[in-house]
C-alpha positions as CSV (number, residue, x, y, z in Angstrom):
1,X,0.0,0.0,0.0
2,X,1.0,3.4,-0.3
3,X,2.0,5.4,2.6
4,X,-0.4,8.9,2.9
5,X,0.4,12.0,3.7
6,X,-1.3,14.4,6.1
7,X,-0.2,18.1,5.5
8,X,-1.8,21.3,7.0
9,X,-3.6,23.4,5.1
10,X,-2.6,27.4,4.9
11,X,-4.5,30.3,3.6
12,X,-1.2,31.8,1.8
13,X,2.4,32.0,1.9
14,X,2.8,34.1,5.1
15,X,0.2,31.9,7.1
16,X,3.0,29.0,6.1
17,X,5.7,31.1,6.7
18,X,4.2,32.2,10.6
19,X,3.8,28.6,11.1
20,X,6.9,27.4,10.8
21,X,8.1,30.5,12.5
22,X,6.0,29.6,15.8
23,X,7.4,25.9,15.2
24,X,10.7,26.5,15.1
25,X,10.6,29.1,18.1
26,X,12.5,31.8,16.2
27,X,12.1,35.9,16.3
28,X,10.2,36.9,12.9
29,X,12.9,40.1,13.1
30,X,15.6,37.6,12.9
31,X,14.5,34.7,10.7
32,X,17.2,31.9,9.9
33,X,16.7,31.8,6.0
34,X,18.2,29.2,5.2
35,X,16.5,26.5,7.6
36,X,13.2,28.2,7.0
37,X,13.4,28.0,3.6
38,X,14.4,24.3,3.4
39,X,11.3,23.4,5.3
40,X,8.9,25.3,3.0
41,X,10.1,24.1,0.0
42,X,9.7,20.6,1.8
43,X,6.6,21.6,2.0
44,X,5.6,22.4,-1.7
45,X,7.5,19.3,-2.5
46,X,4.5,17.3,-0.1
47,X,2.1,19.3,-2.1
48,X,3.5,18.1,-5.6
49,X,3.3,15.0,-4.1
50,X,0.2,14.8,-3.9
51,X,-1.0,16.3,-7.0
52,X,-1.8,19.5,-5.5
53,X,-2.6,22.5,-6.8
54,X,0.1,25.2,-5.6
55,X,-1.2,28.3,-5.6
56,X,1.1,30.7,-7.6
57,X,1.2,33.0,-4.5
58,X,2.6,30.1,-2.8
59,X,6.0,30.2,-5.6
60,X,6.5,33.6,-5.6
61,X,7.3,33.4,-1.9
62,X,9.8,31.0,-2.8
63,X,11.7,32.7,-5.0
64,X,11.5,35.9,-2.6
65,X,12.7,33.4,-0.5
66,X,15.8,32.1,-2.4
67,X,16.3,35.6,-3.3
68,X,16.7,36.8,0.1
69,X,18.9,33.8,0.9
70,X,21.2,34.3,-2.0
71,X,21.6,38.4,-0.8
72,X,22.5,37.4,2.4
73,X,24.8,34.7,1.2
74,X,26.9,37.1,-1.4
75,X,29.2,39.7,-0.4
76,X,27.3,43.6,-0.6
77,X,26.9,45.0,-4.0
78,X,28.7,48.8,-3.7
79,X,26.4,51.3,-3.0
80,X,24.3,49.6,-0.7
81,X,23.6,50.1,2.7
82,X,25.6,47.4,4.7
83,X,23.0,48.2,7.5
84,X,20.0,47.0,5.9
85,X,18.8,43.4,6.3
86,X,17.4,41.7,3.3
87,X,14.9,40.3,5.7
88,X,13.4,43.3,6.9
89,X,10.5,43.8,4.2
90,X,9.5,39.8,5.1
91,X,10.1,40.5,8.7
92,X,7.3,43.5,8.8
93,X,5.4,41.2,6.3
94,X,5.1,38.7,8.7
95,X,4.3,41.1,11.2
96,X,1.5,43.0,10.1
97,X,0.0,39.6,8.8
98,X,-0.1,38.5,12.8
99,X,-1.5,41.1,13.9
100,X,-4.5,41.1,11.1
101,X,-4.9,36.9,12.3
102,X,-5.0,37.8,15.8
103,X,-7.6,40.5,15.3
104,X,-9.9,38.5,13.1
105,X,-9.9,35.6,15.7
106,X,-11.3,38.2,17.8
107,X,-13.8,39.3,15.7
108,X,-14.5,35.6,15.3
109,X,-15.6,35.0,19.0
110,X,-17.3,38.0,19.2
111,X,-19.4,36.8,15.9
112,X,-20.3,33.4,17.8
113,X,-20.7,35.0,21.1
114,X,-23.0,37.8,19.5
115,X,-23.6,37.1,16.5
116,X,-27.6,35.3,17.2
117,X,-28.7,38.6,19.1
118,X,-31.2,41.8,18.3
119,X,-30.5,45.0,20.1
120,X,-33.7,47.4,20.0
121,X,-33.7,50.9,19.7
122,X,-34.6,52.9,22.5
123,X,-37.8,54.5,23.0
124,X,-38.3,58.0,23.8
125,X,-41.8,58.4,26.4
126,X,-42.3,62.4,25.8
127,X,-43.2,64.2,29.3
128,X,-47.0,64.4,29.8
129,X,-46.4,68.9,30.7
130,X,-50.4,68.9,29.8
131,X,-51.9,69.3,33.4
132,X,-49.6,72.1,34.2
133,X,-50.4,74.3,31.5
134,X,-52.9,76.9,33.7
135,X,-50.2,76.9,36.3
136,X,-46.5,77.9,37.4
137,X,-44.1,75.4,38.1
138,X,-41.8,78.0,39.0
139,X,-44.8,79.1,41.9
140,X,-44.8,75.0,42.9
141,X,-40.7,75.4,43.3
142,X,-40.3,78.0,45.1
143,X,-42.9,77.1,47.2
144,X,-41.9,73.7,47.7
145,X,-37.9,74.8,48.7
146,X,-39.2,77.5,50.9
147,X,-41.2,74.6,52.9
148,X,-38.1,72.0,52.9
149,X,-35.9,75.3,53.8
150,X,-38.4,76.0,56.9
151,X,-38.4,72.4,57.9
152,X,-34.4,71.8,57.5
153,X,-34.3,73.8,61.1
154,X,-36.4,70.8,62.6
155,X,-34.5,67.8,60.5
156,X,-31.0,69.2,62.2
157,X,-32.8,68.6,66.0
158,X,-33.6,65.1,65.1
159,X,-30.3,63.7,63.3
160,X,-28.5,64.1,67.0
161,X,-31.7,61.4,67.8
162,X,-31.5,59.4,64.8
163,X,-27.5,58.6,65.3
164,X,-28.2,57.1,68.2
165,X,-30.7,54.3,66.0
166,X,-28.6,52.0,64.3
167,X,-31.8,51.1,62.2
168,X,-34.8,53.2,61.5
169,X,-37.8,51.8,59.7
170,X,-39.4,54.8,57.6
171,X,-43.5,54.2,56.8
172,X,-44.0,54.1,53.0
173,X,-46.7,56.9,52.6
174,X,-48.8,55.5,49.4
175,X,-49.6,58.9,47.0
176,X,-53.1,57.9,47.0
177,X,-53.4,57.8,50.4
178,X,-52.4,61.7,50.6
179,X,-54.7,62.7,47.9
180,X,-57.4,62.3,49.9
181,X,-55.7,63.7,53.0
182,X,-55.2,67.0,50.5
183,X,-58.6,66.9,49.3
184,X,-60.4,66.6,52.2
185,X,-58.2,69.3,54.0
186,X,-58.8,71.6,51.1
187,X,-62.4,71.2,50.6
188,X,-62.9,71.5,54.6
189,X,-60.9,75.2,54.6
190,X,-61.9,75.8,51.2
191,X,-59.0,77.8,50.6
192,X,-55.5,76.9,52.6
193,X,-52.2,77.5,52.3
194,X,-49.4,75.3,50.6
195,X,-47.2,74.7,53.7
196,X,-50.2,73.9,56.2
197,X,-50.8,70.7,53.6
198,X,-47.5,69.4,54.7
199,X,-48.5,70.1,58.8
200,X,-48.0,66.6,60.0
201,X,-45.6,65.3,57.5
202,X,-42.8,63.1,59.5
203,X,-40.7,61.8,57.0
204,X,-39.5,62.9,53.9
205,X,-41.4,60.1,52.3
206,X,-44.1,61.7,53.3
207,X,-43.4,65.0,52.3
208,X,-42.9,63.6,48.7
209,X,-46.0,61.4,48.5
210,X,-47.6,65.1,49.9
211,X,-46.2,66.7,47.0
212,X,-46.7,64.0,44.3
213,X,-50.5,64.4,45.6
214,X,-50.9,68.2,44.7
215,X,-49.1,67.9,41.3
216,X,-51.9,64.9,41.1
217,X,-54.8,66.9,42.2
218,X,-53.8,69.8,39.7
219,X,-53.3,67.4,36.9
220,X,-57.2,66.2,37.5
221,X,-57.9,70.0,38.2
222,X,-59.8,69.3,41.2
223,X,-57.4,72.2,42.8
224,X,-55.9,75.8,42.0
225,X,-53.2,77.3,43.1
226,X,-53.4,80.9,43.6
227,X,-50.2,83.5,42.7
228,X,-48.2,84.5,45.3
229,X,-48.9,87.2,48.0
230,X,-46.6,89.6,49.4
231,X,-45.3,86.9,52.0
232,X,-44.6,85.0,48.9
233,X,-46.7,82.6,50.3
234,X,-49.2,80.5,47.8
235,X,-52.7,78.8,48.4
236,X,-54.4,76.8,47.6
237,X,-58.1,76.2,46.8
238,X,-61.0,74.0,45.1
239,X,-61.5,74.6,40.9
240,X,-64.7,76.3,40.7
241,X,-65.9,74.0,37.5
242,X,-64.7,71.2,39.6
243,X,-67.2,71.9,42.3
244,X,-70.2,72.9,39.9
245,X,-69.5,69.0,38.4
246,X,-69.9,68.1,41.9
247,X,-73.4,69.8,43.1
248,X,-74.7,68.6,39.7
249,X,-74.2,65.4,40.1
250,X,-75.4,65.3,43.4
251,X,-78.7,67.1,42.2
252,X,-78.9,65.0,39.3
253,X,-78.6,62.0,41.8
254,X,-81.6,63.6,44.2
255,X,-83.8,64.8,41.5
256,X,-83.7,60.5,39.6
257,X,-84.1,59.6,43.4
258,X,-87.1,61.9,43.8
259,X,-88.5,60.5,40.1
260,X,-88.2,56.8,41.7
């Protein structure tokens, strides 16, 4: 029987050339020509062998080869530098070609890794500025920092008491929950001002569920919030067409109860 042969198979001359560089544990800046190019004409010969194809690329690197090996075997022609290698084109060559290999195996695993997923595009929620449009969010700040301002006097009396809690469990006020404290407290005084809607407020959850529960209230415009007086204090009070809704329905409610 014949024997077989199994040789590697190489994308071009330099991926031949790199090989037997990493195999015989050289430095591609200082390439021994002579053994390196014995071992890849040994390898064309395997290929001729075996009724291969060789790639014309594949003899051109031979004779650039044998050309480099011949330059470095003869004495200097006069006139040239007796500084430059012969190798040095291959040598950078051979570089450049590693570096391109070892970024598209890179690329590779990031292909496999990522290749099978969909990113979607981000979606922009506009902000709903509609029920603020009768009123002044500059009144609702300044408002809103004069209270926490007022109250910072009390919060610095109780962090001496607090440090001495390792652990203190804060009551999560629900929103909903306040928007019927508000409502109540403004349809009971009719007319009140913002900072009394925060009187009994011990947290500063609750002071933001108190807050989120006016903004509510105007959104719905079940409330109105009057312009500043010379205190630059702000109040607020029940919406007028929010009230005559109200009494109608009630009389609409009497009047089908009276028809009954």
């Amino acid at each position: 029987m014949e024997p077989t042969y199994k040789i590697e198979i190489f994308e071009g001359p330099l991926d031949l050339l790199l090989s037997l560089i990493y195999k015989n544990k050289v430095d591609i800046m200082d390439i021994p020509i002579s053994l390196i190019f014995d071992q890849y004409m040994e390898y064309l010969d395997q290929m001729r062998q075996m009724d291969m194809d060789i790639a014309g690329e594949f003899i051109v690197m031979a004779s650039e080869l044998m050309l480099i090996k011949s330059r470095m075997l003869l004495p200097r022609p006069e006139g040239e530098d007796p500084a430059e290698d012969p190798r040095t084109k291959l040598a950078n060559a051979l570089i450049e070609y590693k570096h391109a290999k070892e970024v598209a195996e890179e690329l590779d695993e990031l292909v496999h890794t990522y290749g099978g997923r969909l990113a979607k595009d981000t979606e922009e929620i506009p902000a709903d500025d509609s029920f603020i449009a009768e009123h002044s969010v500059a009144l609702l700040q300044r408002a809103m920092t004069r209270m926490l301002l007022n109250r910072g006097k009390e919060e610095l009396l109780k962090q001496e008491a607090e440090r001495i809690q390792p652990i203190i469990k804060r009551r999560i006020v629900p929103v909903g929950v306040k928007v019927i404290g508000v409502l109540k407290k403004v349809v009971r005084k009719k007319r009140c001002s913002f900072e009394s809607l925060f009187d009994g407020c011990g947290s500063r959850s609750e002071l933001i569920a108190t807050f989120l529960a006016v903004l509510e209230l105007l959104k719905v415009n079940r409330i109105n919030v009057s312009e500043p007086d010379e205190n630059e204090e702000i109040y607020i009070s029940l919406n007028e067409n929010y009230v005559k809704q109200q009494e109608e329905t009630e009389q609409g409610s009497e009047n089908f109860s009276d028809g009954d």
